[in-house]
SETOR-288018 format. One record per residue (C-alpha): residue in one letter; x, y, z. Coordinates in steps of 0.001 Angstrom, whole numbers, plus 500000, padded with zeros to 6 digits. Layout:
! residues N
aXYZ/...
END
This chain:
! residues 408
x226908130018717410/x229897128812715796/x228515127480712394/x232265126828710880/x233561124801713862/x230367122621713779/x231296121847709855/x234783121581710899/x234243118850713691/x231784117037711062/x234771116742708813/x237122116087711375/x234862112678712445/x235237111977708828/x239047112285708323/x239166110627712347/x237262107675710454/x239735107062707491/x237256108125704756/x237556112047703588/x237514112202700125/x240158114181698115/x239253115104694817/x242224113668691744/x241995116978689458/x242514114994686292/x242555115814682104/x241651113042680071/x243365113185676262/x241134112969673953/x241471109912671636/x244090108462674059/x241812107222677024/x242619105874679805/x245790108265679497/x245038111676681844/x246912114486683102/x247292115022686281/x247385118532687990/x249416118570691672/x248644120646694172/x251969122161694210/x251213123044690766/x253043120382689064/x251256118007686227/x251958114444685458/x250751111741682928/x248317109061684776/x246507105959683692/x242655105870684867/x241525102585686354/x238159103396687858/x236104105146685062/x232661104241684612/x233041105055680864/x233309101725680426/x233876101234677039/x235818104258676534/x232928105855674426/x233558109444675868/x236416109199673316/x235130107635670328/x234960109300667131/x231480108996665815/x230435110336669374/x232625113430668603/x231492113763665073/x227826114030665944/x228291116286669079/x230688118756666953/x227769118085664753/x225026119365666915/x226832122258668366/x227366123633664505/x223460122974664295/x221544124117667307/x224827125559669757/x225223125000672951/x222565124895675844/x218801123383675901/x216602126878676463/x214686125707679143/x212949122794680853/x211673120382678920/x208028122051679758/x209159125238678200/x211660125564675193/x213842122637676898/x212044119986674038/x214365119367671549/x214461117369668222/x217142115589670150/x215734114657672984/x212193113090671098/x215139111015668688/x216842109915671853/x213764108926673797/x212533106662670645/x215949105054670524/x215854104122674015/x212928102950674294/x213450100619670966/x216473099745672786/x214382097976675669/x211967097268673185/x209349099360675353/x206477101921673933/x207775104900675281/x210917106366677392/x211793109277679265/x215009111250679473/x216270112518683262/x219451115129684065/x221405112023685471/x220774108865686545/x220532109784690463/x217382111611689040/x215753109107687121/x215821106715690158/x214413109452692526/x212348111241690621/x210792108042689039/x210207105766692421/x208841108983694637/x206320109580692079/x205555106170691296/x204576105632695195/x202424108601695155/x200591107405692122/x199630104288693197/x198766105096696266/x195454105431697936/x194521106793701234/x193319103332702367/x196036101610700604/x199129102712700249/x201738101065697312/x204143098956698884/x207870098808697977/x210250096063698046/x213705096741697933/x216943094882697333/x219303095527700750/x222018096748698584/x220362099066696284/x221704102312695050/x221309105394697570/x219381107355694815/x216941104344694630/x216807104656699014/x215972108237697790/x213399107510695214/x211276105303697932/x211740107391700946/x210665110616699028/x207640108298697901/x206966108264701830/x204858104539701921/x205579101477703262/x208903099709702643/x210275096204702848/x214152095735702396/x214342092065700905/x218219090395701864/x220414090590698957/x219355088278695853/x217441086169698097/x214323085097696547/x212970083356699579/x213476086561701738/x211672088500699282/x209100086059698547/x208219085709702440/x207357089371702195/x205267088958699692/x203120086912701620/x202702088485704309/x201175091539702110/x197353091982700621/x197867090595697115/x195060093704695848/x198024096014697154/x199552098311694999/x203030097000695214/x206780097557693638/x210031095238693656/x213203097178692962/x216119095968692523/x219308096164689994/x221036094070687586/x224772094373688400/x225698095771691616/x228522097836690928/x230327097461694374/x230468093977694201/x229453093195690714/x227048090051691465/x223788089896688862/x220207089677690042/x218095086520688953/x215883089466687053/x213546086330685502/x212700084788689077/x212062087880690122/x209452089080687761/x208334085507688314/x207338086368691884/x206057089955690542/x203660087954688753/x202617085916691219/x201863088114693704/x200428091343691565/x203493093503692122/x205206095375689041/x208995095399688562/x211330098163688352/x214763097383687425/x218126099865687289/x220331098717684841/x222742101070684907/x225901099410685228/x224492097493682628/x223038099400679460/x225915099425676678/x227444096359678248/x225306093472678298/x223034091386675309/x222952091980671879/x222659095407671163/x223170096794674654/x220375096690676045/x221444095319679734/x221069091881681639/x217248092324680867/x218008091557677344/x220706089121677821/x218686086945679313/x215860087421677605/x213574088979680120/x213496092595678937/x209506092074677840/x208772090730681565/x210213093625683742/x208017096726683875/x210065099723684216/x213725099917683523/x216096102317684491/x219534103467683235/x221710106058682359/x223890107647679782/x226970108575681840/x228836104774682538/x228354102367679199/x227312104878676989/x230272107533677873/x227998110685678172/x225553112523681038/x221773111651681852/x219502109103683094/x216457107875681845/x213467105093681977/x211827102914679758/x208327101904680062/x204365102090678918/x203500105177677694/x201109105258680560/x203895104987683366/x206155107420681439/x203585109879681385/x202333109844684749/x205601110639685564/x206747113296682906/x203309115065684582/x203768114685688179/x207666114189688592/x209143117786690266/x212568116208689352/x212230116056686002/x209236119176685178/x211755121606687353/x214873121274685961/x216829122039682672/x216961120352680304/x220283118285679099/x222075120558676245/x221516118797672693/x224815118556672021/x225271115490675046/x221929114124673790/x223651113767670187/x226719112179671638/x224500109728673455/x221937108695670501/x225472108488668336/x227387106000671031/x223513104035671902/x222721103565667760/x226581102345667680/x226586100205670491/x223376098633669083/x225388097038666075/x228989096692667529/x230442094242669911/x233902094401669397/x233754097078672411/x231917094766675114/x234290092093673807/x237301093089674123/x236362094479677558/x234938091400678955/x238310089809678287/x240279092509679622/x238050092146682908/x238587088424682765/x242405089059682252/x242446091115685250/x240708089437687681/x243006085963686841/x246088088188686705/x245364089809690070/x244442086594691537/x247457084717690754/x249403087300692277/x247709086791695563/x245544090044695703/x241994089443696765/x239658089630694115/x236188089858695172/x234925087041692794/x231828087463690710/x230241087159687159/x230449091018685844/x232981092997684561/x233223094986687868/x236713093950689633/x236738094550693483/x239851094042695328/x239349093714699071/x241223095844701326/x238649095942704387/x240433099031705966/x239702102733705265/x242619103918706043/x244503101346704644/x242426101601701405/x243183104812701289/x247250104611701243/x247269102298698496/x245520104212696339/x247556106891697107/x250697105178696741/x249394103561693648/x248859107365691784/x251806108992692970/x254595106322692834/x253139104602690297/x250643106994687904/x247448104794688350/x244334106660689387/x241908104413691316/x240087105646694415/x238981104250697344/x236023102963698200/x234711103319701475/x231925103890703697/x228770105059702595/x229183103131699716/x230104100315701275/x229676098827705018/x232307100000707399/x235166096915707418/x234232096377703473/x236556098946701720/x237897098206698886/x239306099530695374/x237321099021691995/x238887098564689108/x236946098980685969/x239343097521682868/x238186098478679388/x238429097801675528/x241444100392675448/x243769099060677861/x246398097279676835/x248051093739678375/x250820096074679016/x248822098605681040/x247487095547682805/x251399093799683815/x252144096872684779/x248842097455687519/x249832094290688877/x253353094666688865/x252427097603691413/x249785096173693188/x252211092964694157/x255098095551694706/x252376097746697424/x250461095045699063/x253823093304700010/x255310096806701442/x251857097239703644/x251789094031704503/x248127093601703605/x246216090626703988/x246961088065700956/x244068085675699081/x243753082136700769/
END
C-alpha cells in the first residue's frame, strides 16, 4: 500500500474544495502589537498589521504581564517539572486557581493545558461521573458549540441532544421529553465566536432549574472582555452565581496559554481525580501562569482596555457597513464579514496580506458550514482610526475588483 498517495489525495479533496490552510509565519513586536513581521517564502520579510488575533486586548504585550513573567523566570526558571500529580504543582498555579475562581466568584477552580482541554477533559468526565448503569447523564448541547465541547460529550459516550441555536423552546421541548430524576447537562457558550451572537445564559439556567439539569457554560471568548472585572457575560448580566460550571481560557482575553474551570470544590475535584486530560499531561510552565494571574488581577480593576475595544469594534462594524461590505450583524465585539465562498474567501485574504500588509485568514469549513465562509476581524484597544481607514480603504478597493456580493 501506498500510504503517501492516500494522504496526498486527502489533501488534494481539501485544496479541490477551496479550504487548505497555509500557515502566515508571522513575528509580533513586542510593545508594538498589532504590528508583525512577516517571513516570505522566498525568504523575504515584510511589516504586517494583524486583524484576527484572539489576544483581544492586546495583553500578550502589556507591561505588567512582562514584568511578572521576567519575574518568574528569575525566580523559579523555565519549565513546570512534571504533571501537576508529580512536581508539576506550583505556587503559581494554587495563586492562579484562587484568582480564578474569585473571579467567577466560585469555591474552587481548576487549571487545564489549553482551553480545547478544559472543554474535553471536563465534559467526558463529567458524563462518566454522573452516570449510572441504569441511567445514564444526559447532555444537551447548543448546535453551534465549539468542536472541543463535541469532543468533551462524545468522549463522555451517553446520550446527547443537540438543542437549535439559542432557541429556548427547542431546548426546552427536550427537556420534556426526558426523566426529570435524570442526571442531565446543558452546554452551551456565551459568545459564539464565528458569529458573535450571546446566549440568554439567565433563561437558560432558568430551564436548568426547572427541569433538574446543571449548567455548564464556556466563556471563552468572553473572560477579560465582558462585566466588571472580567469575569464574562455570566457576570455581566448578573448570572455568574446561577450557572454551575464555567469554562474559559487564558489564551484570547487574557493574552497568554491555558484553559481552565470554575466550580464547587466537589465538581473540580471529581475531575482533577478522574480527568486523563488533565492527571496525564504537563503541567503549564510558571512563568505563563505568572503572566496570566498578572493580566487576570489587572483586568479585574481596569476597563480602559475593554473600552476602548468595544468602540473600536463598534467603529468597525459601522465603517465597514457604510462601505457596503457585509457585516454579519450582532451584539459582541466579534466582526464577521460574509464572503460565502471558500475559494473566494480565500483570495481576499490573500490579496488583503500581500498587496495590502493585513493578516486576516479565512474562515472556512469545519468551522463554519460549507456556503458560510467568511473573514473575522477581531479590532482591539491598540488599533488606531488610522489602521481602521486604512482596512477599509482595502476592503472597498478588493471587494469591488472581485466583484463580490455587496450589503442590501
Amino acid at each position: 500500500m501506498d500510504y503517501n498517495k492516500r494522504f496526498s489525495k486527502a489533501l488534494d479533496k481539501v485544496r479541490a474544495e477551496g479550504r487548505y490552510r497555509e500557515f502566515a509565519d508571522i513575528e509580533r513586536k513586542c510593545g508594538r502589537f498589532p504590528q508583525a513581521k512577516r517571513f516570505a517564502n522566498d525568504g523575504k520579510t515584510c511589516e504586517i498589521k494583524v486583524w484576527c488575533s484572539n489576544d483581544y486586548l492586546g495583553m500578550g504585550q502589556h507591561p505588567v504581564v512582562l514584568e511578572a513573567m521576567h519575574d518568574a523566570l528569575e525566580r523559579v526558571g523555565a519549565g513546570s517539572g512534571g504533571t501537576r500529580n508529580i512536581a508539576g504543582t506550583t505556587h503559581y498555579h494554587v495563586r492562579l486557581e484562587a484568582e480564578l475562581a474569585d473571579l467567577h466568584n466560585k469555591d474552587a477552580a481548576l487549571i487545564f493545558t489549553s482551553g480545547y482541554v478544559a472543554n474535553d477533559a471536563s465534559l467526558s468526565t463529567m458524563v462518566k461521573l454522573l452516570s449510572t448503569k441504569d441511567q445514564p447523564c444526559i447532555i444537551f448541547s447548543d448546535a453551534k458549540n465549539h468542536a472541543s465541547m463535541i469532543e468533551g460529550i462524545r468522549h463522555g459516550n451517553g446520550p446527547k441532544f443537540i438543542w437549535k441555536h439559542n432557541d429556548l423552546d427547542d431546548l426546552e421541548r427536550m427537556l420534556k421529553d426526558t426523566d426529570i430524576d435524570a442526571p442531565k447537562i446543558i452546554a452551551f457558550e456565551s459568545v459564539y465566536s464565528m458569529d458573535g451572537d450571546i446566549a440568554p445564559i439567565g433563561k437558560i439556567c432558568d430551564l436548568a432549574k426547572k427541569y433538574n439539569a446543571i449548567t455548564y457554560l464556556d466563556e471563552v471568548h468572553a473572560v477579560g472582555m465582558y462585566g466588571k472585572r472580567g469575569g464574562g457575560v455570566a457576570e455581566r448580566d448578573g448570572v455568574m452565581d446561577r450557572v454551575d460550571i464555567i469554562q474559559g481560557t487564558l489564551a484570547k482575553g487574557f493574552g497568554l496559554q491555558g484553559g481552565y474551570i470554575a466550580a464547587s470544590p466537589e465538581i473540580v475535584d471529581a475531575i482533577r481525580s478522574h480527568a486523563s486530560g488533565f492527571i496525564f499531561t504537563t503541567s503549564i510552565a510558571p512563568v505563563v501562569i505568572a503572566g496570566a494571574l498578572a493580566s487576570i488581577s489587572y483586568l479585574k480593576t481596569s476597563n480602559k482596555e475593554r473600552e476602548l475595544q468595544k468602540l473600536r469594534s463598534s467603529q468597525l462594524k459601522d465603517q465597514l457597513t457604510a462601505a457596503g461590505i457585509p457585516v454579519l450583524e450582532n451584539p459582541s465585539h466579534i466582526v464577521p464579514v460574509m464572503v460565502n465562498d471558500a475559494v473566494l474567501c480565500k483570495q481576499l485574504t490573500d490579496a488583503l496580506l500581500d498587496r495590502f500588509g493585513i493578516y486576516v485568514q479565512p474562515i472556512n469549513y469545519p468551522t463554519v458550514p460549507v456556503g458560510t465562509e467568511r473573514i473575522r476581524f477581531t479590532p482591539g484597544p491598540q488599533h488606531s482610526e488610522e489602521d481602521m481607514v486604512y482596512l477599509v480603504d482595502a476592503m472597498r478597493t478588493l471587494w469591488a475588483e472581485m466583484k463580490l456580493e455587496k450589503a442590501a
